[in-house]
C-alpha positions in Angstrom: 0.0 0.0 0.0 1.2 3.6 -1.0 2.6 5.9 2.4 -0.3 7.6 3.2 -0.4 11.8 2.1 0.5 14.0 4.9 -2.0 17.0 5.9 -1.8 19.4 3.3 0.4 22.1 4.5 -0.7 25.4 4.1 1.8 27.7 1.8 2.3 31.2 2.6 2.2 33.3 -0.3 4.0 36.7 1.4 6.9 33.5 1.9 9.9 34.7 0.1 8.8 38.4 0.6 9.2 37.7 4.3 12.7 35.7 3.2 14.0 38.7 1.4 12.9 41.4 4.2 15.0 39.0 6.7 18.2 38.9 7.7 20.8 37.5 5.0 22.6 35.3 7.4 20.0 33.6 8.3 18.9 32.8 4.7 22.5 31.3 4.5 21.7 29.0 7.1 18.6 28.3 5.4 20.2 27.5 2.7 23.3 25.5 3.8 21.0 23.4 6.2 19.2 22.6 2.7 22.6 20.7 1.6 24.0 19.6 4.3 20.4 17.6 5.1 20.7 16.5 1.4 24.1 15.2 1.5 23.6 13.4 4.5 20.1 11.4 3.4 21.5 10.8 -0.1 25.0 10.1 0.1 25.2 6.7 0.9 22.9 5.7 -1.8 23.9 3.2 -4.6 23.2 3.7 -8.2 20.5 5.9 -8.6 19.0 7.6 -11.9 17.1 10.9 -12.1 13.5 10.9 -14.0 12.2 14.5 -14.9 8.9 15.3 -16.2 5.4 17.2 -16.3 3.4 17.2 -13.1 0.6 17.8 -15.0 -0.2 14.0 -16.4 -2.7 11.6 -14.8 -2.2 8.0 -14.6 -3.9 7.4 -17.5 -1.8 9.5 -20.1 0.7 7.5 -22.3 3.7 9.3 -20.7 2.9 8.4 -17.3 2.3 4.4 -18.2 5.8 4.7 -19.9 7.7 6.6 -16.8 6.3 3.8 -14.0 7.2 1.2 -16.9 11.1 1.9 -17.0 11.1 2.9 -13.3 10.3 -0.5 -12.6 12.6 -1.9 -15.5 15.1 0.2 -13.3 14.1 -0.8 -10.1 13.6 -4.5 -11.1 17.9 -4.4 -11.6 18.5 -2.6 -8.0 18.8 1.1 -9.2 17.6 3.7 -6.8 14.6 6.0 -8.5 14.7 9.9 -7.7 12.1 12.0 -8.8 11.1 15.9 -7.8 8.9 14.0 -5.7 5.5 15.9 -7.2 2.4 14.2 -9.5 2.6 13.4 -13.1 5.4 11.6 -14.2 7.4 12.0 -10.7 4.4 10.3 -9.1 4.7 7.6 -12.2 8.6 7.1 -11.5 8.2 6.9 -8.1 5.6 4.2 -8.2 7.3 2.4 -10.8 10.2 1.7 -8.2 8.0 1.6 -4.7 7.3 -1.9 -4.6 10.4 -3.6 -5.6 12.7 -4.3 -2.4 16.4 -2.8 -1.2 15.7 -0.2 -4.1 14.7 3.2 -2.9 12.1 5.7 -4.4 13.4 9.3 -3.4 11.1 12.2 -3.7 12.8 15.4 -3.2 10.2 18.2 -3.3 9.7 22.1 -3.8 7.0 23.9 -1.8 4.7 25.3 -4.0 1.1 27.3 -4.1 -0.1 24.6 -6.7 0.7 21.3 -7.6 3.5 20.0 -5.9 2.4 17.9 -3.1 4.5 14.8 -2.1 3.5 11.7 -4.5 2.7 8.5 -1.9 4.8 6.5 -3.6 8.2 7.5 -2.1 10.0 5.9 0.7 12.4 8.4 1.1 11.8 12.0 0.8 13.2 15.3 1.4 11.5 19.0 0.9 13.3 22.2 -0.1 12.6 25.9 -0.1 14.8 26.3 -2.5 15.0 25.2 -6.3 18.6 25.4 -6.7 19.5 23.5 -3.8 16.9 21.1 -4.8 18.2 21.0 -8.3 21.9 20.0 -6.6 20.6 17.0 -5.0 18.6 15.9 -8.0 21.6 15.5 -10.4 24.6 15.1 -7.4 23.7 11.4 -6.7 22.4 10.0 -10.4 24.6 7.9 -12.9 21.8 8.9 -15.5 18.9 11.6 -16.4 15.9 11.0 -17.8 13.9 13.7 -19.5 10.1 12.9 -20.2 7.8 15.7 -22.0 7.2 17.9 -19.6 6.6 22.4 -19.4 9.1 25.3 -18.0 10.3 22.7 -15.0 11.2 20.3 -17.1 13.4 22.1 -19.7 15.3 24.5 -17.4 16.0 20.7 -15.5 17.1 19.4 -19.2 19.3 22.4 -20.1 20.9 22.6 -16.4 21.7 18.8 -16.5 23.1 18.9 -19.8 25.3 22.4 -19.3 26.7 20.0 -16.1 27.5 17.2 -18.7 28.7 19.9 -21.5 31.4 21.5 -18.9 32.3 18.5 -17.6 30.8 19.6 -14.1 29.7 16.0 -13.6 31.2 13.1 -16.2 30.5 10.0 -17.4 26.9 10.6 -16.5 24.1 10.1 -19.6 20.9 12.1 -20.9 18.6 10.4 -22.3 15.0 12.3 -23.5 12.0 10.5 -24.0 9.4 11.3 -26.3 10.5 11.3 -29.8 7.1 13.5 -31.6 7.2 15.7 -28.6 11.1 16.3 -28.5 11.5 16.7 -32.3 10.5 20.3 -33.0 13.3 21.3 -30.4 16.0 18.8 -31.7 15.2 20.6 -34.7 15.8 24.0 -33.7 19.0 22.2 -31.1 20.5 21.8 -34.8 19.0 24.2 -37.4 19.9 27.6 -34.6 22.1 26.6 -32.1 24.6 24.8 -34.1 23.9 25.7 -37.1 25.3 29.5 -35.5 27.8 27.6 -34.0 26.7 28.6 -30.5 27.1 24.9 -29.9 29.3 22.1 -31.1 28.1 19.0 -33.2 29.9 16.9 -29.8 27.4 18.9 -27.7 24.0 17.5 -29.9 25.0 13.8 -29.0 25.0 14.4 -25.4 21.4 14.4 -26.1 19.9 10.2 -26.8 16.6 10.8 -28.4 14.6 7.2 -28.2 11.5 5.7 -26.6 13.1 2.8 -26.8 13.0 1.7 -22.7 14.9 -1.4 -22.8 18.0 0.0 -24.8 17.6 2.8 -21.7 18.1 0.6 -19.6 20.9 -1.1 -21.1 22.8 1.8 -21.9 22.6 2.6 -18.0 24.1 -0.5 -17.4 27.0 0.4 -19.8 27.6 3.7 -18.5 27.5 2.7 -14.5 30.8 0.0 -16.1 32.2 2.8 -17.9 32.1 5.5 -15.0 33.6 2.6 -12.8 36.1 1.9 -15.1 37.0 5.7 -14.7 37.0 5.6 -11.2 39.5 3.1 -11.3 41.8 4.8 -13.9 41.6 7.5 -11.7 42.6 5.6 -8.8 40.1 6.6 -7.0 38.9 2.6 -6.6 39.1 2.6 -2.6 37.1 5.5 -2.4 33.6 4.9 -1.0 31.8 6.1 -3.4 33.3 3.1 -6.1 32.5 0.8 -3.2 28.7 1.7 -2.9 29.0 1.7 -7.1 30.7 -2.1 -7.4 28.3 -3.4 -4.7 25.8 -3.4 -7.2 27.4 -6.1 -9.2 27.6 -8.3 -6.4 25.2 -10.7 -7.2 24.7 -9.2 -10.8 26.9 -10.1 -14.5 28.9 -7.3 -15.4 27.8 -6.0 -19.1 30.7 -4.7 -21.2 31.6 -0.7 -21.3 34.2 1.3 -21.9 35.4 4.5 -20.1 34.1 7.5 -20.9 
């Protein structure tokens, strides 16, 4: 049975007036109890991939069915589901990976005036004030992002993750976008403005996997968690804990092949 919903908190719309009018130490606090909180629920978590997507979709929609599907493909191989923790396709992420065990179904939430309550499909969860400090924690602990069709949220998500991937601010890490008729008009404009003006690089366009193919998701997760191990290791950063939570998944599990990234 799904956690039960909490009362419905009451949100304060004069909030962030009242924030701004404060103090700005104390917003610092705020803000630093935000990540250190984070760190300290989500660090110790093994691999883990991010699903993004429209709050907007019931469980009906076609987007919805596909997001619990490859959560549970996910969860079914021991990866950790986190999700902005909200309705739509969070909620359809979330309970894709609820009921399969030792897996986790992480719902990190914002506080909003509409929308965004906590899905009941999350067994660990976390709330923020704050969407950049909630952005952090949804892209800090995930060998892979997932991009469904989703509205403003869901793009400025996209672009952040990929800028992190483009700069190399996180590596080894894959995007993969969902949706190939609802993506296409902005792959189109991805290659007929932005590169085509040379504001991007043709490198930077195949950061971007367009498919709704869910099993070759899934297996090209598995591919990159071997490559970004294999990187670890080149690195020498192999008795770090971090590569130990990572090669604990393969415990009980055949390695696929991969090469580093």
């Amino acid at each position: 049975m799904p956690h039960r919903r909490g009362k419905k908190k009451e949100y304060q719309s004069n909030r962030y007036v009242k924030d701004i009018k404060s103090a700005d130490v104390w917003s610092v606090f705020k803000i630093i109890a935000d990540f250190v909180q984070g760190f300290d629920e989500l660090g110790d978590l093994g691999p883990s991939v991010t699903i993004f997507g429209s709050a907007r979709l019931d469980e009906n929609h076609p987007y919805y069915k596909q997001a619990t599907e490859l959560a549970s493909m996910l969860g079914e191989r021991g990866y950790n589901i986190i999700t902005g923790g909200g309705p739509g396709v969070m909620e359809a992420a979330n309970r894709g990976a609820y009921d399969h065990e030792n897996v986790e179904s992480i719902g990190l939430n914002i506080e909003l005036p509409e929308e965004q309550q906590p899905n009941p499909y999350i067994t660990k969860g976390r709330s923020f004030d704050y969407f950049f400090s909630r952005k952090v924690m949804l892209v800090k602990y995930s060998m892979a992002y997932v991009i469904f069709p989703g509205g403003f949220g869901t793009l400025d998500e996209m672009f952040e993750a990929l800028t992190l991937i483009q700069t190399r601010k996180v590596w080894g890490v894959r995007l993969f976008v969902i949706g190939t008729d609802f993506y296409a008009p902005l792959m189109q404009f991805i290659n007929d403005k932005m590169l085509a003006e040379g504001m991007i690089e043709p490198k930077d366009v195949r950061l971007i996997t367009l498919t709704d193919d869910l099993a070759f998701v899934v297996q090209e997760i598995e591919k990159s968690l071997v490559a970004q191990m294999a990187t670890l290791e080149k690195e020498g950063l192999d008795d770090t804990k971090y590569y130990k939570v990572l090669s604990s998944y393969f415990d009980n599990r055949p390695i696929c092949d991969g090469s580093p990234i």
